[in-house]
N, C-alpha and C positions, 0 to 999 in steps of 0.2 A: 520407310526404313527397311521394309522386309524386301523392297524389289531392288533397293540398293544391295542390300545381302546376300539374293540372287546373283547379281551383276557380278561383284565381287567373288564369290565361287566360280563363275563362266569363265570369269579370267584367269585365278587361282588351276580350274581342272583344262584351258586352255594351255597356260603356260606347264603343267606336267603332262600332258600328253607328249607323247613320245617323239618328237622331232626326230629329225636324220642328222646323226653325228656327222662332223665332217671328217675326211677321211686323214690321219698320220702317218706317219709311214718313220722308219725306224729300220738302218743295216745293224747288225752286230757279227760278230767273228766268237762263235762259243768256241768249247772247246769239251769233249766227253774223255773224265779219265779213265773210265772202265775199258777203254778202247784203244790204248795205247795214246791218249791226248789227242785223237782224233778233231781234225779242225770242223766246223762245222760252220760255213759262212750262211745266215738268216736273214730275210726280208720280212717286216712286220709292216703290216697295215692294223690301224687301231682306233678307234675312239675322241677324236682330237676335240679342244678348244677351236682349233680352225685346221684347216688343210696345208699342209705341207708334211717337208722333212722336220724331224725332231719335235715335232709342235708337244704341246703340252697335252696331257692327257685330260679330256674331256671329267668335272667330277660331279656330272649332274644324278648319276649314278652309281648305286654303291660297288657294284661288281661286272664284269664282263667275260663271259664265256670266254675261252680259247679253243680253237681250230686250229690244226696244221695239217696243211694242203702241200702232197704229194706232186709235184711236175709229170709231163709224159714224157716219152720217150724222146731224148734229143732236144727238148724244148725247155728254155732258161723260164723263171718262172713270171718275168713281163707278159709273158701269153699269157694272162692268168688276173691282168685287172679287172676283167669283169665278175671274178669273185667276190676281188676286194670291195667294189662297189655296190653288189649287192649284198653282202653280208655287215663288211663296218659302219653303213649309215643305221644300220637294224640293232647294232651294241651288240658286235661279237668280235675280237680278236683275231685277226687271222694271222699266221705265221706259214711262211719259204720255205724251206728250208732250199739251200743253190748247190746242192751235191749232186752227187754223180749224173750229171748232163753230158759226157761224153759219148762215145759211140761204144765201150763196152761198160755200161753201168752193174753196178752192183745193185739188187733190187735186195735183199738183203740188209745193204748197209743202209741203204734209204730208206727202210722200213726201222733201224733202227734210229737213225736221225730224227723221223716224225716223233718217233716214242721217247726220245732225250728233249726234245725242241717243249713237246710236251708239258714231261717233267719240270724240266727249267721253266719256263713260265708261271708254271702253277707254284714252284717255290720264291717266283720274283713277287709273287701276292705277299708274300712273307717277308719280306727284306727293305727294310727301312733305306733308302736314298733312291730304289729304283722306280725308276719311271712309273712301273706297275703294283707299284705298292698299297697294298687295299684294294686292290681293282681287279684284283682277277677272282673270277667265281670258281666253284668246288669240278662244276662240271667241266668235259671236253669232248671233242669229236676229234677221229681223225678222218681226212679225209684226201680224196686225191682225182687225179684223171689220169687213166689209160697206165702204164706201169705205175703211177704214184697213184690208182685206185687198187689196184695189187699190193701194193706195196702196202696201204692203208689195213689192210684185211691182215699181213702178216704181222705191222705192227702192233693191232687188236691181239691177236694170237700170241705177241711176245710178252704186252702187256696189260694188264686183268686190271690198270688203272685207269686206261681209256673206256668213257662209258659209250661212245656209242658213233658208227662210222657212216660216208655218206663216198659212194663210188660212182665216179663219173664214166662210163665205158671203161671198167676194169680189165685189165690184161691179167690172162695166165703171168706167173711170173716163175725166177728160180729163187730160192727155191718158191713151191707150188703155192701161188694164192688159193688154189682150188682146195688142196687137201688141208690148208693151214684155215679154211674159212669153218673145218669141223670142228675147231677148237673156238670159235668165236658167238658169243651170244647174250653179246650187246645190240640194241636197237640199230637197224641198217636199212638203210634208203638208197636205192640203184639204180640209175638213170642210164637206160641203155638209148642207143638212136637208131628205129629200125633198118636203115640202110646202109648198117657204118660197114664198110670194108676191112677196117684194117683191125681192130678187135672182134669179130662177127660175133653175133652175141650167143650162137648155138654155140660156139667152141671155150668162147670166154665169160661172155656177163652172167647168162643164168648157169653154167657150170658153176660159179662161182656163189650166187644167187641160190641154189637148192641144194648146195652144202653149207651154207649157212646154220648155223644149231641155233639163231635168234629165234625168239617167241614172237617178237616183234619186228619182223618186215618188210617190206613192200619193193617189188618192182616196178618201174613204169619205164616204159617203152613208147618213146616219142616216135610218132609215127612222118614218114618222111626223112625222120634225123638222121643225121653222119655222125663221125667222130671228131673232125675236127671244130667244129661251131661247139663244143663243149667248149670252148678259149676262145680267145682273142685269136686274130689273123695270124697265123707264124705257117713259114715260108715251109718249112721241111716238113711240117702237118700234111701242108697241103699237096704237096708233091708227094708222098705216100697214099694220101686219096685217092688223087688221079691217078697216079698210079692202077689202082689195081677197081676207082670207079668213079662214074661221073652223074652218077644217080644224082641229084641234091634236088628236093621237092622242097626245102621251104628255104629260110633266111637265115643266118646267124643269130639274126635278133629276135628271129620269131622262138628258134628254138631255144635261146638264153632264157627270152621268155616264161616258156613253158617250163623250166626248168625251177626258175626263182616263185612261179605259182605254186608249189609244192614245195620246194625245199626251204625257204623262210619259212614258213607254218610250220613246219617237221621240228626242223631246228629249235624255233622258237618254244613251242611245247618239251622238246626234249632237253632243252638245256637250259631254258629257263622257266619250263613248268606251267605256260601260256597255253593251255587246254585249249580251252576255245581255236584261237588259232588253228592248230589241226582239227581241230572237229568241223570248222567251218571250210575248211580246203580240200580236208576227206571225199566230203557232201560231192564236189567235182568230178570225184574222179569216175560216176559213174553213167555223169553224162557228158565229159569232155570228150569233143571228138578226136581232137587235135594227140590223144595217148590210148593206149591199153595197156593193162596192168595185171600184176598178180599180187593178190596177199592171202596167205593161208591162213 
């Protein structure tokens, strides 16, 4: 009787162990009226019962973090599934936002999009008939790459309800990610690539990186990296590379890689309070060869 008992718990702590959600996905057309009804068109990836568009939302769990992920410059935010993939199987919300993609974007207004995209989510936890109903947790990140990791830092700075941001090769931005990072100090994770060209990181990441007011944060510096393997393959990345370098020591995949060794654990710890988790990916950073870091 007792090794039947056994048996039954193995399966019982089998089946709640944390499987990989499949990933949803989800357009919407919001709309901010503090902004004169500002349209605000949204990609979400989420949590699903199965993979697709509209799928049902996964309710094996009570709640799920929200993210929203800033684009770079010129880049729609398709360049950008490799987020979705590493974050929504983990049980985290990520949201688009599809604005200012033109060639003179407002880094401003996309810092407040991240910060409405936000809001709105966290009050669809609240709201009886939406998809998100009960399912969204207390916590958030903003986060972003290259102007939409700029952008992430000004909308930390606009709003004191974001607990805590995660920047992909930050761009200086207008106004100043750099000077708006002194009003920011929420927990912050920085992923610069030591050979990126077109953010360089002495002008942008740790500028940005050592005005920080956080108690809590960490730089790393992937050694080899560029800027454009922070994404998926997009054509005007990559032609701004070469542009101005052809340096690339490692893979795409190596650097997404290194990337998702550290940023699952961060995340997870900070938004859903998974300690272990970073303490056991911390433990790396001091013999990984593949980065070097800073945390004060």
């Amino acid at each position: 009787m007792r090794k039947f008992a056994l048996f039954l718990m193995t399966i019982v702590s089998i089946n709640l162990t944390a499987q990989p959600y499949q990933v949803g996905k989800l357009n919407l057309g919001l709309h901010d009226p503090d902004r004169g009804n500002r349209r605000i068109p949204v990609a979400i990836c989420y949590p699903a019962m199965e993979a697709g568009e509209n799928a049902p939302m996964d309710t094996a769990a009570a709640t799920f973090p929200v993210i929203c992920f800033g684009h770079g410059f010129v880049m729609n935010v398709n360049s950008y599934g490799n987020i979705c993939q590493a974050l929504v199987p983990a049980g985290f919300i990520v949201a688009f936002p599809k604005t200012e993609t033109g060639m003179a974007p407002s880094h401003t207004a996309l810092a407040k999009d991240i910060s409405f995209v936000i809001r709105f989510l966290q009050e669809q936890g609240n709201s009886p008939g939406s998809l998100f109903h009960h399912r969204i947790a207390a916590t958030n990140c903003a986060m972003g790459h290259s102007m939409g990791g700029g952008a992430a830092v000004l909308a930390a700075s606009f709003n004191k309800e974001i607990h805590s941001i995660v920047l992909l090769a930050p761009a200086e931005t207008r106004t100043s990610a750099i000077e708006a990072a002194g009003n920011v100090v929420v927990p912050a994770l920085e992923f610069s690539g030591a050979n990126d060209c077109i953010t360089p990181p002495s002008k942008h990441h740790l500028p940005i990186f050592n005005t920080l007011k956080s108690s809590d944060k960490i730089f790393i510096s992937i050694t080899g990296g560029n800027h454009c393997y922070m994404a998926d393959d997009n054509r005007l990345c990559n032609l701004g590379e070469a542009s101005c370098s052809g340096d690339t020591q490692i893979s795409r995949e190596e650097q997404q890689a290194i990337i998702n060794r550290y940023l699952l654990p961060w995340l997870k710890y900070h938004l859903k309070g998974e300690t272990q988790a970073w303490q056991e990916a911390e433990k790396q950073l001091f013999s990984d060869k593949d980065i070097t870091y800073l945390k004060p």
